[in-house]
N, C-alpha and C positions, 0 to 999 in steps of 0.2 A: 462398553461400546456395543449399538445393536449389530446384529450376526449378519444385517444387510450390507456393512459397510466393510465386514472382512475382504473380500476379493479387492476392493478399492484399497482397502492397505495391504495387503498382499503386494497389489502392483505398485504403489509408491514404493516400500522396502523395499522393493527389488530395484529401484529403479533411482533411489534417492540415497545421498550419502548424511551423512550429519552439516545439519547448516541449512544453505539455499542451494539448490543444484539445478540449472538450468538443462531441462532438458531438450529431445530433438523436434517436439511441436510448438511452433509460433508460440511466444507470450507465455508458456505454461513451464510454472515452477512449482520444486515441493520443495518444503520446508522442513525440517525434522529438528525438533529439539530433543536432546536427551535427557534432561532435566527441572523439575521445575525452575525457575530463574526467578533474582530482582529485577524491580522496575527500572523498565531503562527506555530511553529516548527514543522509537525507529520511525521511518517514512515510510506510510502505507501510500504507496502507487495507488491511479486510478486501475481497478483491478475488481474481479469476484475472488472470495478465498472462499473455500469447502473446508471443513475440518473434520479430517478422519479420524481422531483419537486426539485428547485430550480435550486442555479450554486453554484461553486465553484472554486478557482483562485490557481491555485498553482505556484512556480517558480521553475526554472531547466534551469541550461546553463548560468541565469542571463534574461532569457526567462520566460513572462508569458503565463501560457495556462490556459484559461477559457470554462469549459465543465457545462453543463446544462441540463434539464428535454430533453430524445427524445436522448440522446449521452452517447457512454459509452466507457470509458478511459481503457487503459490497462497499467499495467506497468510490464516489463519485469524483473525486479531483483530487491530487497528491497531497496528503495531510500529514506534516510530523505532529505526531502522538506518542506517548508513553507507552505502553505492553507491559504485560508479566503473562509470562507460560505458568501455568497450572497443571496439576495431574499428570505428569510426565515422569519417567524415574522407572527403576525395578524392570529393566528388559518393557516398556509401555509407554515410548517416547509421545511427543506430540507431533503430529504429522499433519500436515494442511496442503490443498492442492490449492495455488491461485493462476490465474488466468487473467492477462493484463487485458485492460478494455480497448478497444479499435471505434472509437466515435463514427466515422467512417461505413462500418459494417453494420453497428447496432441502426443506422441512420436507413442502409438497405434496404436492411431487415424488416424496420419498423413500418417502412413503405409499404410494404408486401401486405401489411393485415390492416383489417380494418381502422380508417381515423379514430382517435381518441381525442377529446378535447381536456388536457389535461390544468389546473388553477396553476399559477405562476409557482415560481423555482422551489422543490421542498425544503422543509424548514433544517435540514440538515445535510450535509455530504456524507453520509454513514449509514448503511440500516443491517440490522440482523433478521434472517428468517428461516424456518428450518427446511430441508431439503424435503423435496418431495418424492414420491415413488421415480416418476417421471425421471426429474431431475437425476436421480441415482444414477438409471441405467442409461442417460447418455455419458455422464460421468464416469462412467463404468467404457463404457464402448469407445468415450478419450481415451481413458490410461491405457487400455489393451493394446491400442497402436504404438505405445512403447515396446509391446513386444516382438512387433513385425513392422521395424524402420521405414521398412521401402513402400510400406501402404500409407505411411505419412502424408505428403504431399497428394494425392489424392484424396484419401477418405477424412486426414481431418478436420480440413475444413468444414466437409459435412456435419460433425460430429458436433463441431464448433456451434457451427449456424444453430444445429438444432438445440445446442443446451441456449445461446442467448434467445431463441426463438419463445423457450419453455421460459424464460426467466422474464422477456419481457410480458408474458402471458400470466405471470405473477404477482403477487403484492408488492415486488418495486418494480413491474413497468415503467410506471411514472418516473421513477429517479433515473431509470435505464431512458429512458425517450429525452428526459430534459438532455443529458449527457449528449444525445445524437442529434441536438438542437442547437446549431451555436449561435443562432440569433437571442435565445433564451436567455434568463439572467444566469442561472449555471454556465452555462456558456463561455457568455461572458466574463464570471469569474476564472473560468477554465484559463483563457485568454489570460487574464492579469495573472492567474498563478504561475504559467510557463514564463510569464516575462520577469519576473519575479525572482525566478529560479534562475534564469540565463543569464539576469544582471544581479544577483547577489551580491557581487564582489564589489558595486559600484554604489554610491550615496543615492537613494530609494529619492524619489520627487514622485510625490502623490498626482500631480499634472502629470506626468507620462503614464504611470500606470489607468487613471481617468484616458486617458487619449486610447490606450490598447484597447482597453475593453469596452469604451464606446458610451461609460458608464460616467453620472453625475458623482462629485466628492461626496456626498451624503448618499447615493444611491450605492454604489461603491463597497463604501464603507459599510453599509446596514446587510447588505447580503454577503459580505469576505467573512463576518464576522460569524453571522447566521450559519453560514454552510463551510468554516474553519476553526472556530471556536477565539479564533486570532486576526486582531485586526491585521493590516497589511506589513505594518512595521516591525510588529514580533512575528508575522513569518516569514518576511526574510530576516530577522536573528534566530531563529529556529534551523532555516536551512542552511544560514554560514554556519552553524555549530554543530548541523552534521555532515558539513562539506568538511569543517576543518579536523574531523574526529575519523574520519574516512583517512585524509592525508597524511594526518598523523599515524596510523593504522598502515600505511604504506613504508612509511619508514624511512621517509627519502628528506623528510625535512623536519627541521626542530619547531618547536613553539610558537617561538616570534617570527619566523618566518611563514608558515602557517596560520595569523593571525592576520598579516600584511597581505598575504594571497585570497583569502576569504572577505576583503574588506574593512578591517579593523583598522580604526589608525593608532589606534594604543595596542601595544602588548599586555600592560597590565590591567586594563577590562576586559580584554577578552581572557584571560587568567580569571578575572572573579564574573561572568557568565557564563565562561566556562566549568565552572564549578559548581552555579549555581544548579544548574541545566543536566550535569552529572552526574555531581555528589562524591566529585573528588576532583583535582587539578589534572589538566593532561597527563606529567607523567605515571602519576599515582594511578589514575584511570586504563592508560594504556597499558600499565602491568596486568592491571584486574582480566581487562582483556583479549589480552592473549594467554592468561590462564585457562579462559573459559572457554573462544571461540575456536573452530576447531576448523572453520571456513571463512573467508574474509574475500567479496567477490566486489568489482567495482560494475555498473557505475554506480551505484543503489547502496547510501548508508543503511547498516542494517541494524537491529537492536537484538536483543536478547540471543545468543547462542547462533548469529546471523540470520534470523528469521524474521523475515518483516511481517511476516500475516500469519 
């Protein structure tokens, strides 16, 4: 790890326990694995993550992209993906700072600077790039306000503006602008993912999610795919199977009951895509589970060791 990024871990350890640990500024979490892990299923939020120590592997497209200490991932709309933590272990956890996105703000923001005429939606909801000098020490100027609570509410907002300021001043402005564009085709798939996500549990009609997003069944479908890796119908079975691995996870309900709340009308296909999707049967899987995790936060399924970025 370069010697720039000690204070930035410095202040996460101090300030992060094992897992995801929601701290006191808006949207910003840190994640600590203490392990490297197997691959497992989790739901990266629309979000930036920073990685202060380690790497991390995730897939998209049938595509791996591996991001590390010094690089920080964006992702543009809620994507369940696979992960594996790398390089973690021997007292050198993995630690990642992310920061959920506010379309809203980036949209402000973007007003303020110069127009950009940017080509239609990019070719994917994902990009990795490594951190800049810049970028460090607003980074740096966020965590510190964990140490003095009560300047929160005042200065970090400041802090905030200025790291998305710096970031859309970057090689993904573009994917940061489309995001604060909802007439755009990100946008609109924006749109069809959150509806998506709120009716999971109900039998999916491609006409309604067409009517959300505004968007033709052929246009639709060519950009969900583009910038999810998954057409519309495997991601919402993506997100029942980490809705139902969450619940499970709670403890409050068995299997088949769990199946029926998620949507399923069988118990015993959500038993073999649940298996598929895991690489063990619920209960086999939620022993593994709670061997390993050591923090289990709702509303956000998480994957490896509770860390989603």
């Amino acid at each position: 790890m370069s010697d720039t990024l000690q204070p930035h871990l410095d202040l996460a350890r101090r300030h992060a326990r094992s897992g995801m640990t929601v701290t006191p500024i808006p949207r910003l979490e840190i994640g600590v694995g203490q392990a490297t892990s197997g691959t497992s299923p989790c739901l990266y939020r629309s979000m930036i993550c920073f990685i202060l120590q380690g790497s991390k592997e995730v897939t998209i497209h049938d595509n791996l992209l591996r991001y590390g200490a010094g690089q920080y991932l964006i992702s543009a709309l809620d994507l369940p993906l696979s992960g594996q933590i790398y390089d973690a272990g021997h007292g050198r956890p993995y630690v990642a700072v992310s920061l959920v996105l506010d379309p809203a703000q980036l949209a402000q923001i973007a007003s303020t600077m110069p127009p950009v005429r940017d080509p239609d939606a990019p070719g994917s909801g994902i990009a990795i790039n490594p951190l800049t000098p810049q970028l460090r020490d607003t980074l740096l100027r966020l965590l510190a306000l964990l140490d003095t609570p009560g300047d929160i509410p005042v200065l970090a907002p400041i802090a905030e503006r200025e790291l998305l300021y710096r970031l859309l001043q970057g090689p993904q402005g573009r994917l940061l602008r489309h995001i604060a564009r909802p007439e755009g085709a990100l946008g609109r798939i924006r749109r069809a993912v959150e509806w998506i996500r709120e009716h999971h549990n109900t039998r999916l009609r491609i006409k309604d999610v067409c009517d959300v997003s505004g968007m033709s069944r052929a246009s639709l479908h060519r950009h969900f795919v583009a910038l999810t890796g998954l057409s519309p119908i495997q991601y919402q079975k993506q997100i029942r199977l980490q809705e139902a691995r969450t619940l499970l996870l709670a403890g409050n309900h068995n299997a088949a009951d769990v199946a029926f709340a998620v949507g399923y009308e069988s118990a015993s296909q959500f038993s073999r895509e649940y298996l598929r999707q895991f690489g063990a049967p619920p209960v086999r899987d939620l022993q593994r589970l709670r061997q390993s995790i050591t923090g289990i936060r709702r509303p956000q399924p998480q994957g490896d060791d509770g860390v989603s970025a």
